[in-house]
N, C-alpha and C positions, 0 to 999 in steps of 0.2 A: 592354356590360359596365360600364356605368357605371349600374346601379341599385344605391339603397343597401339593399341587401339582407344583414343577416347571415347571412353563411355563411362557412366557414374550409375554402380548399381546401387544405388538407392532408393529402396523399397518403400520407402514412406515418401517420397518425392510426393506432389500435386503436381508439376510441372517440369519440362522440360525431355529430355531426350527415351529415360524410360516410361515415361506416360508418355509421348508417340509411340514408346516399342509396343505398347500393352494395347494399342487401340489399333496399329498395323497387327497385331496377332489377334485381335478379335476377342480380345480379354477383357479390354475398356471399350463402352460406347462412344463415338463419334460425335463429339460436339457438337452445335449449330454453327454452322458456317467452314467446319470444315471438311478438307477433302476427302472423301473416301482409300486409304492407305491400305498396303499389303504389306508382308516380312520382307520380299524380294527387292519390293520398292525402297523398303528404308531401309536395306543392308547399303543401297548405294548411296547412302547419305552421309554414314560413319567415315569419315575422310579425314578426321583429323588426328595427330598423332598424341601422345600424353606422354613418350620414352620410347626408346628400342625394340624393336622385335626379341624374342627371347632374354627379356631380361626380368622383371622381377613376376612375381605371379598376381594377375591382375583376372580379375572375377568377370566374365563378360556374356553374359546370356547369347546375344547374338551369336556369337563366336558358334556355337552351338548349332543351332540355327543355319546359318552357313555350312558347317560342315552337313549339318543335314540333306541339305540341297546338292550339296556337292554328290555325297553318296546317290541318290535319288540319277542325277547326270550321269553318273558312272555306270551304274546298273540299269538304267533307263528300266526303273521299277518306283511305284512311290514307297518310302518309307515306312509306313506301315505295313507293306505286303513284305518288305524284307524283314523287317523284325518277325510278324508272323508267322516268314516261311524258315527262318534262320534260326529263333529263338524261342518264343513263343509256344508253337506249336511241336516243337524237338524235344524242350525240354518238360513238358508233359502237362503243360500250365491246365489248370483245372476251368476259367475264365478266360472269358474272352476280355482284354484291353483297348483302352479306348486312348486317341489323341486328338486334343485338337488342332484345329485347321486356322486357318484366315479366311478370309474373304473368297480366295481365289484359290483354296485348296490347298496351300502349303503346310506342313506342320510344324507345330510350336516342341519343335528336339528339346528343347531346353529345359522345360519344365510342364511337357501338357501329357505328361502320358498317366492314365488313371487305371488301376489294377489292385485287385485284392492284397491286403497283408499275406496270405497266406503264397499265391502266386510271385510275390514282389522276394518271399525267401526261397522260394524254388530258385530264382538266379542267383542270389548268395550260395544256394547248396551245388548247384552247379561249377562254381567255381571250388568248392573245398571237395569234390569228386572230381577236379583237376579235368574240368570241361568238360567230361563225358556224362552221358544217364545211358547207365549199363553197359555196352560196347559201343554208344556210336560218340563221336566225337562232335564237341556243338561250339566249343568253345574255342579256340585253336591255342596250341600250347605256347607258341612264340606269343601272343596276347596276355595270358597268363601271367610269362616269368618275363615282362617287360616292365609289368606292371611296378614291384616292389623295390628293385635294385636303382633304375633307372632315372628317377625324376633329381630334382634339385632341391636340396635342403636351403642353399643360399637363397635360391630366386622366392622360396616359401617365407622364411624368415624374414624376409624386406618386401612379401606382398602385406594384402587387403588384410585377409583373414587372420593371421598368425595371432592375432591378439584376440582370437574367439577362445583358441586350443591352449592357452597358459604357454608353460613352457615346454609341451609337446614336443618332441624333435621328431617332424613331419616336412612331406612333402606332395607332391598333387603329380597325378599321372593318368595319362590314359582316362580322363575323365573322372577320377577316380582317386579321394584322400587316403595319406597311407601314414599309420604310425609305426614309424621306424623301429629296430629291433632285433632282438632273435626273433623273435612270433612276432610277426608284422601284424599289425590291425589293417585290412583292409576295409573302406565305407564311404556308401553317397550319403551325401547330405543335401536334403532340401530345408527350404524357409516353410515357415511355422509347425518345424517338432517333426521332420520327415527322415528316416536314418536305413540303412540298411550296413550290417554291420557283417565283415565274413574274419573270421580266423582260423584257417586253412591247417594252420599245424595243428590245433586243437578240435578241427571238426566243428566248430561250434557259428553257428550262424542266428542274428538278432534280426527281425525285421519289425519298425516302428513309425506306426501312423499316429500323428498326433492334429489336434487343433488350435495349435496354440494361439492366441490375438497377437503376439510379436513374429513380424516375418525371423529376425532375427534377435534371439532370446539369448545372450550371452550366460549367465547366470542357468540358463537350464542347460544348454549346451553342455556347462562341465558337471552339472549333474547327471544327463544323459554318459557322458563319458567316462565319469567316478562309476555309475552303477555298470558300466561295461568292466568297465576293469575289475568289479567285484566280482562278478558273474565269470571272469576269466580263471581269476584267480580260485575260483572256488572249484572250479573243474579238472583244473592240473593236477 
């Protein structure tokens, strides 16, 4: 999430660039009068710049999206079948998960994948049993230990979000928010109240479905985060 890609993730928008994204992924209906759109279609439309490549950490659905495709070209497989043949079904998920698509079959990487709480912590326990369920390997260990050391505190501190997390000393990787540390917090985070929380040295994995009416709910966020860190502290 540090390409400097103009896009404006603003969730409560009416108009402009992410109400096309929502309506090319098949999330918004298609007004009168306009054209029938796909994700492939509008990824060529983001063309304009807002800053640098690799420079500060800027929030971009698409981004996503894109690499999803990408994967899909490479494996000349769709994305779903690799998640299900790679992850899913490896690591012992109890549910089948569902993604949605577009128009034209592409899938929404960024935020369409729908799966049980209880299956959604099966991939947090995966990672604090260090990628493996039992002897086989699902996770690959370079993935892992890239995760935590490697991102940038700078490019976080002068992104989007840094004022969600207080004064958190965090950084974003591998798709993936990290609070800095001896015991690193590893957690995705979705809009409205969606968390999956892992902490590897403590063995301790949180996963959290929520409803909230704010995509993004600043004020619960660092509740959501206070009650981690009680729940951390109460286990050491």
């Amino acid at each position: 999430m540090r390409a400097g890609v103009h896009f404006d993730e603003d969730y409560l928008a009416t108009s402009g660039p992410i109400v096309d994204y929502r309506k090319a992924s098949n999330w918004n209906p298609v007004d009168p009068g306009d054209v029938a759109s796909d994700l492939r279609s509008f990824f060529a439309r983001l063309t304009r710049a807002d800053g640098p490549h690799g420079g500060r950490f800027h929030y971009v659905s698409p981004n996503t999206d894109l690499m999803g495709w990408v994967i899909e070209r490479a494996a000349d497989r769709r994305y779903a079948d690799l998640l299900s043949a790679l992850l899913w079904r490896p690591m012992g998920a109890e549910h089948s998960a569902y993604i949605t698509v577009d128009r034209l079959g592409a899938p929404r990487c960024a935020g369409g994948v729908c799966a049980t709480v209880m299956d959604l912590a099966r991939v947090g326990q995966l990672m604090v049993q260090d990628g493996r369920r039992d002897e086989a390997r699902i996770i690959p260990k370079e993935w892992l230990d890239d995760v935590v050391p490697n991102g940038s505190p700078e490019a976080w501190s002068s992104g989007d979000f840094a004022h969600l997390f207080g004064a958190m000393p965090m950084h974003y990787r591998d798709k993936w928010y990290v609070v800095r540390g001896e015991q690193p917090l590893v957690f995705g985070f979705g809009i409205h109240g969606q968390h999956l929380f892992v902490d590897r040295a403590n063995e301790l994995v949180i996963a959290k479905l929520s409803s909230q009416a704010a995509p993004i709910d600043e004020k619960r966020i660092l509740l959501t985060m206070d009650g981690v860190a009680a729940l951390r502290r109460h286990i050491v």
